[in-house]
N, C-alpha and C positions, 0 to 999 in steps of 0.2 A: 655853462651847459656841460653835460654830462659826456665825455667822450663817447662811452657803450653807448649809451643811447639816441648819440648823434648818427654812430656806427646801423643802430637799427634804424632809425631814418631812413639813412640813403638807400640801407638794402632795398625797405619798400619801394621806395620812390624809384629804385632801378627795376627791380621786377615790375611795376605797375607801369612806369614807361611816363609819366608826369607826379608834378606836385602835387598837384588836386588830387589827385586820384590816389597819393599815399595820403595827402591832408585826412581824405574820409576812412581809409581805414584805420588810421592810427588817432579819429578825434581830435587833431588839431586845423589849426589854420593852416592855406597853403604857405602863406609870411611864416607860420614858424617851420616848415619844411623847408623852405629854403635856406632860413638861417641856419640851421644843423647842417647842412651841406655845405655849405657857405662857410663857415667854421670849421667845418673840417678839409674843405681845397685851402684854407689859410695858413694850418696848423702843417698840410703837406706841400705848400707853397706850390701847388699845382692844380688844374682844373680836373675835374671828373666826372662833370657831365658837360656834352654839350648841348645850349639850349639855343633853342629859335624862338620865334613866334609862333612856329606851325608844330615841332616834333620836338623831342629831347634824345640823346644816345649819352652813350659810354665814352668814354675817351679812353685809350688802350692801357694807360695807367690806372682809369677808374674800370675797367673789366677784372682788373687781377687785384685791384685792390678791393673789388666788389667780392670775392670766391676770399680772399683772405679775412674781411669781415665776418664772410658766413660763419667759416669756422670757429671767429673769435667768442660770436654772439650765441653760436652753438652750445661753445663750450662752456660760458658763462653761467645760459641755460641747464643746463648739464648740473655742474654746479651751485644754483640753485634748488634743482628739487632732488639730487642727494642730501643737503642740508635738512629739508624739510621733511624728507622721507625718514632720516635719523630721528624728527622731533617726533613723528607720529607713532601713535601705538602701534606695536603689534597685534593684527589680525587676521581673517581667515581661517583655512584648513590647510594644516602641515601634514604631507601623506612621512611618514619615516619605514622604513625597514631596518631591523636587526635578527640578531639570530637570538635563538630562543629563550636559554638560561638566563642570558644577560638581558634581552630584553625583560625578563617575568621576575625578576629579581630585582636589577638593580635600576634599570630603565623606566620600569612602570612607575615606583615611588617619586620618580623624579620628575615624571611628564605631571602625574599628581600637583606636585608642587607646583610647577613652571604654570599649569590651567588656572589653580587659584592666584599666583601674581600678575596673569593677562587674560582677564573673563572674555576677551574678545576673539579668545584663539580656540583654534579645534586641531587636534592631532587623528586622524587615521592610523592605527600603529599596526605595521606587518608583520608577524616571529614569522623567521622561519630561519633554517641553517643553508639553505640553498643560495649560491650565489645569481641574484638579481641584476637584471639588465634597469637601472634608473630608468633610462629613457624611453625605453620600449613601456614598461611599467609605472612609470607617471609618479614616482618617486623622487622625494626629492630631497629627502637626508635620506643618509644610508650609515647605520654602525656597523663594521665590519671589523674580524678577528682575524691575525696570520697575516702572511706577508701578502704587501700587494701588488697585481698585475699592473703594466701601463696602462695607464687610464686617461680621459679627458677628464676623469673629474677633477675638483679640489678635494687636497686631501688633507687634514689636518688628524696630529698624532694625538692619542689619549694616553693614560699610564698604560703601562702594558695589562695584560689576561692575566693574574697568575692565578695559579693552583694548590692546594696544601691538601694533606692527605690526613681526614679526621674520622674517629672510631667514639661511639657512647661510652663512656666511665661503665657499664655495665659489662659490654665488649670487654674491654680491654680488662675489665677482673678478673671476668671468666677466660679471656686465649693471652694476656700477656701484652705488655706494647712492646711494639720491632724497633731493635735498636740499629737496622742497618737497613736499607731497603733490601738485601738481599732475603731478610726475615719476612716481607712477605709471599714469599713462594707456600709459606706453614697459613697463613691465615685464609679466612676468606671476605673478597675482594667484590664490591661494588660497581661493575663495570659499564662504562658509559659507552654505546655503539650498538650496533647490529652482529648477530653471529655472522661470524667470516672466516673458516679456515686459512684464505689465501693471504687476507688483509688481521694478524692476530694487533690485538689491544698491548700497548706499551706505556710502562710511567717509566717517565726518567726522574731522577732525582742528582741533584748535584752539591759539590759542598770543595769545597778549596780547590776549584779548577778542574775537578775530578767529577765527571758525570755518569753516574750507576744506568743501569735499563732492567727492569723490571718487566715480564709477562705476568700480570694478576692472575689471579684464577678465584671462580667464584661461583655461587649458586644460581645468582640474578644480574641479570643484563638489561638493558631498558634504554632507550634512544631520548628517552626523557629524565634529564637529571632531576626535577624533582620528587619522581618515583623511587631515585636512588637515595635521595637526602630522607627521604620517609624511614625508606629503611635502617639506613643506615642510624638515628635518630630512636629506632625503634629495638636497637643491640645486633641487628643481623649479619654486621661487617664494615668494614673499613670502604669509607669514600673517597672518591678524588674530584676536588669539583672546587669552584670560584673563591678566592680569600674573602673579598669583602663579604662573602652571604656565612660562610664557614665562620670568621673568624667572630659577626654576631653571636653564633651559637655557642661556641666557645666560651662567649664571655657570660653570657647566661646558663654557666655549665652542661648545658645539653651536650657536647661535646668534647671530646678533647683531643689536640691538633697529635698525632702520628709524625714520628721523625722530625720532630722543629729543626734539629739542628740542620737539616739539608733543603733545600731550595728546591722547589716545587718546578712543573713545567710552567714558561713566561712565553705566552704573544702577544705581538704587536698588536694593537685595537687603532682606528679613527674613524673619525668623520671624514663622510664622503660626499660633496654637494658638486649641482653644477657649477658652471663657470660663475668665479664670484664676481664678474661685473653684472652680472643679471640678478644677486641675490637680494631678494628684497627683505623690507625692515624686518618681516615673520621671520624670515629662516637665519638671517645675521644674528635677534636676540634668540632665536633658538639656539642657534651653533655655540655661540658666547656662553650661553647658559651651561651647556652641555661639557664645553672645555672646562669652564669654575668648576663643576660638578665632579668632572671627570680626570682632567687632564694635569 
């Protein structure tokens, strides 16, 4: 006989208070209830129930050994349908939030992908740059950029945000490429933000330990960088915005990267989920996906 299973025997048979009465729930004979118990006061050379003719009880060794079974056959349980929950496909609706550039750029092509490997899955995908409360909003990945606050969520890290600063071969015939960041105070600058006197727009750029700061100055501002990749694309000025969407353009000569030689600005990016003992099979091969892809 099976220990665990002797173990869930006797649970029934103590909660139900006789044999017979665990017999009918668990489909066997009361004979074979009592052997599973019987087998196991053998195995702990001590009794654990006591029985009459008229009642049955606990014996104070079989009360605590009954609360430690629980947990055992718990957790077993447990264990079995984390296994099975692994086997099963990914399904449902995954609600995600990201911020915007990074969501419409590199995000979308990816959830793309990930729908055609699990026809069973549905994503709700949220852009926005505003920092989101999960919980309150029913979220349940979150990509987030810059450093983060103490959180309950889980956090797992991706490569970092970086940034490079690229101008159209057009551009740069007509005003020249900067050979220092300080050279672009002379150009003009594609600037990603809202007008703000109080709060001005800054690129850093860095290169052998030594970090430059730059105020751009420019004709177009726009809180939407892909209004700025238009233009910029179209000869109207120098941009600062994502490597991996820039560095495409690059390669298909649409662009050409400004200052390579110095380091653009880098933030921190991850995934954000709840508590990962609650994450089910969708959002584990979601997250997994999302790290190969990203991280």
């Amino acid at each position: 006989m099976d220990r665990l299973t002797s173990m869930t025997v006797f649970i029934k048979a103590a909660e139900l208070g006789s044999f017979a009465a665990a017999a009918e729930a668990l489909h066997l004979s009361p004979q074979m209830v009592a052997k599973h118990v019987a087998r196991l006061e053998a195995r702990l050379g001590t009794a654990l129930i006591n029985r009459t003719t008229r009642r049955q009880s606990l014996t104070d060794i079989g009360h605590r050994y009954y609360e430690s079974c629980k947990v055992v056959v718990a957790e077993a349980d447990n264990a079995d349908l984390l296994a099975m929950d692994m086997k099963r496909t990914p399904a449902g609706v995954i609600r995600v939030n990201a911020p915007v550039t990074f969501g419409s750029f590199s995000l979308a092509p990816f959830i793309s992908d990930y729908l055609g490997q699990y026809p069973q899955v549905q994503v709700e995908l949220t852009l926005s740059d505003r920092l989101v409360d999960p919980l309150e909003e029913g979220y349940e990945v979150l990509i987030r950029i810059g450093e983060l606050s103490d959180s309950a969520l889980v956090a797992y890290p991706l490569q970092p945000y970086r940034l490079i600063a690229c101008a159209s071969p057009e551009y740069i015939a007509r005003q020249g490429m900067p050979a220092t960041p300080a050279d672009l105070a002379r150009h003009s600058c594609l600037i990603y933000g809202i007008w703000s006197p109080s709060v001005p727009c800054r690129w850093r750029f860095s290169r052998e330990g030594r970090t430059e700061e730059v105020r751009p100055q420019g004709r177009l501002r726009a809180n939407d960088w892909k209004a700025l990749l238009h233009a910029a694309l179209a000869g109207y000025g120098i941009t600062l915005g994502p490597e991996d969407v820039l560095q495409e353009e690059i390669r298909r000569g649409n662009l050409l990267q400004v200052l390579p030689d110095y380091q653009g600005p880098a933030r921190p990016m991850h995934i954000l989920i709840p508590d990962r003992r609650r994450a089910t099979v969708k959002i584990s091969s979601f997250v997994d996906a999302l790290r190969a892809a990203f991280g």
